[in-house]
C-alpha positions in Angstrom: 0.0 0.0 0.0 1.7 3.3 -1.4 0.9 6.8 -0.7 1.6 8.6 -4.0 2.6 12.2 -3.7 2.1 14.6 -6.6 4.2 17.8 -7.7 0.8 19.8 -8.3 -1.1 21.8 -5.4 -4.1 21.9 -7.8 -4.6 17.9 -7.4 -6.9 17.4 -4.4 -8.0 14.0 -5.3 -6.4 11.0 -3.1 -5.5 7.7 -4.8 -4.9 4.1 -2.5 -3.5 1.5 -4.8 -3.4 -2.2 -3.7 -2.5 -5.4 -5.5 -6.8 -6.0 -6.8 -8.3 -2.6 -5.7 -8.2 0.9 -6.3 -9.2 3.6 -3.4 -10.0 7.0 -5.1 -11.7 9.9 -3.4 -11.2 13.3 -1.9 -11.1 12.2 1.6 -7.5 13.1 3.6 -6.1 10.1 5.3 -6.3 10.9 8.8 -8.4 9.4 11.3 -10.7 12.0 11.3 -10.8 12.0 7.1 -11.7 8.2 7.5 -14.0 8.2 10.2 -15.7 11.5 11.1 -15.5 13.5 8.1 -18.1 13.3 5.0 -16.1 12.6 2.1 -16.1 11.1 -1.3 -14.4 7.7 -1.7 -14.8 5.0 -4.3 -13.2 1.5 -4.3 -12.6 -0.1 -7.7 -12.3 -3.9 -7.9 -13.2 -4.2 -12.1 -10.0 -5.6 -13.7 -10.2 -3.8 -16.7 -11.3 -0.5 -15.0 -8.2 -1.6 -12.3 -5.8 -1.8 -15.3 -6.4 1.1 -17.2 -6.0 3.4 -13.9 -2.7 1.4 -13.3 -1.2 2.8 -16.7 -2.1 6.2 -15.8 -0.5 5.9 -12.4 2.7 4.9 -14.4 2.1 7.9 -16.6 1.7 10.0 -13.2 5.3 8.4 -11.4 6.8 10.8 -13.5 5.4 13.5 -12.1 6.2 12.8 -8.5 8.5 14.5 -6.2 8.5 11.1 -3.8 6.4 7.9 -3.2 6.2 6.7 0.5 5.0 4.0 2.5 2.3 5.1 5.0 2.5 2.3 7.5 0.0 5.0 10.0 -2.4 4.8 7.0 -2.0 0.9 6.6 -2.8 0.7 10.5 -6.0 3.1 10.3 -7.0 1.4 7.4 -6.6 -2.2 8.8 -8.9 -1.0 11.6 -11.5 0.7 9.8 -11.8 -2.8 7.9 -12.0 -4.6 11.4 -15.1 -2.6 12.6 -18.7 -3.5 11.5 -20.8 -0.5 9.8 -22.6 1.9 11.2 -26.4 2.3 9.7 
């Protein structure tokens, strides 16, 4: 699970990438941005959707100043999974 950082302060959009799924969605990745907050977040499982969003990300490395491991967001994430859903 990567954290991808882009060069341009005009991208707001926030992008979790994992071996079958994509994460994309405005939402910060804090506690609050996962839990609390009302946000936008899709997960995309479709192969060929999942493909075609991976070639773009390739296209995008170029553009990034650094790409870090967020084991904080892995942790959050892991627990937000854990817990059942609130209706």
């Amino acid at each position: 699970l990567k954290e991808l950082l882009v060069t341009s302060s005009k991208l707001h959009a926030k992008l979790i990438l994992t071996e079958n799924a994509i994460g994309l969605g405005s939402l910060n990745f804090t506690e609050a941005g996962l839990t609390s907050n009302i946000e936008c977040f899709i997960w995309i499982t479709d192969q060929s959707i999942y493909n075609k969003i991976v070639e773009e990300i390739d296209t995008l490395k170029n553009m990034l100043q650094k790409e870090v491991i967020d084991y904080r967001l892995v942790y959050i994430l892991s627990r937000q999974m854990r817990r059942p859903r609130r209706r």
